[in-house]
C-alpha positions as CSV (number, residue, x, y, z in Angstrom):
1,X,0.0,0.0,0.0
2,X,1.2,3.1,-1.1
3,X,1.1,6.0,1.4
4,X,1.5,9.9,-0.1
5,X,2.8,13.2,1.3
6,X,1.3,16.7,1.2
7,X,2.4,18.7,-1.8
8,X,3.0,14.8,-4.4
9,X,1.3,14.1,-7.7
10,X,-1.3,11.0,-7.7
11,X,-4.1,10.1,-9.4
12,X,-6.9,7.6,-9.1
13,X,-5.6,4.1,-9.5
14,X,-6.6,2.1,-12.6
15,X,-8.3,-0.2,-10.5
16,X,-10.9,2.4,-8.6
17,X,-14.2,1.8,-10.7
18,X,-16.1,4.3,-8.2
19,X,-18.4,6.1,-10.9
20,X,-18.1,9.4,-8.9
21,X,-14.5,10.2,-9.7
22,X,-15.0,9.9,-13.3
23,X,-14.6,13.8,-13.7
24,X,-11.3,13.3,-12.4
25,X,-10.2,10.6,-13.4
26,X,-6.9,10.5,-15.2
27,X,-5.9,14.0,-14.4
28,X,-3.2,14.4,-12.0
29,X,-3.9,16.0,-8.4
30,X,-2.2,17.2,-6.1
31,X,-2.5,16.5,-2.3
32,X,-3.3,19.5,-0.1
33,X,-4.2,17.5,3.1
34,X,-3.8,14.4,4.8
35,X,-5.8,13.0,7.8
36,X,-5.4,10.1,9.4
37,X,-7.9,10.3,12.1
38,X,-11.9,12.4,13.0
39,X,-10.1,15.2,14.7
40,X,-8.2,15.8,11.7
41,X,-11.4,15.5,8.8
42,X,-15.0,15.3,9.5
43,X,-15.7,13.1,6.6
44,X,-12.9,10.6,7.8
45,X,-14.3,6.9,8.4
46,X,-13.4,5.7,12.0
47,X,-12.9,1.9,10.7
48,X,-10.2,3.0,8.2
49,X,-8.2,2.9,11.4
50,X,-5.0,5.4,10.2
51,X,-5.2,4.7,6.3
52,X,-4.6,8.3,4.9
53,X,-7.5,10.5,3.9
54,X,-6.6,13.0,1.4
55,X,-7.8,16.2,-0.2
56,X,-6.9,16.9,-3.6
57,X,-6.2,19.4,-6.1
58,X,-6.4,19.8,-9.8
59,X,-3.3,21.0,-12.1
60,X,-5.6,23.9,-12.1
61,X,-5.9,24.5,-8.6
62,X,-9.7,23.4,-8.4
63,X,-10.4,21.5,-5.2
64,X,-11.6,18.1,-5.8
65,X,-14.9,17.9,-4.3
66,X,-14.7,14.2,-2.3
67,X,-11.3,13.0,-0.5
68,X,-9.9,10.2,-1.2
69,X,-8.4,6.8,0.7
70,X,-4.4,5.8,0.1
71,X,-6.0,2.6,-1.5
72,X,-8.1,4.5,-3.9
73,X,-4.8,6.6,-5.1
74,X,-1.4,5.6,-7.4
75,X,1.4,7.6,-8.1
76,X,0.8,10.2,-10.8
């Protein structure tokens, strides 16, 4: 499992058929927050237990409007 830092390149891995991130799927983004925990984002799924939660970015600087699990992510 591939973990990411603040400020690196992904996109949506090639394997993520989730419907909703077809907008952005394919582009790269940009991560511009990690949480690993509730205190750290409200949307953050207690059973993930520490898996990264990130907010993203486009190229164009348009904020991605759903965060995204390390698992759901590759290397841009």
């Amino acid at each position: 499992m591939n973990y990411f830092k603040k400020g690196q390149w992904v996109k949506v891995a090639e394997d993520n058929d989730n419907d909703n991130y077809d907008s952005f799927r394919g582009k790269r983004l940009k991560i511009i927050h990690v949480a690993r925990n509730i205190n750290e984002h409200p949307g953050y799924d207690e059973g993930m237990e520490g898996m990264p939660l990130y907010d993203l970015e486009d190229e164009q600087g348009n904020i991605i409007d759903c965060s995204l699990y390390a698992y759901e992510l590759e290397k841009a």
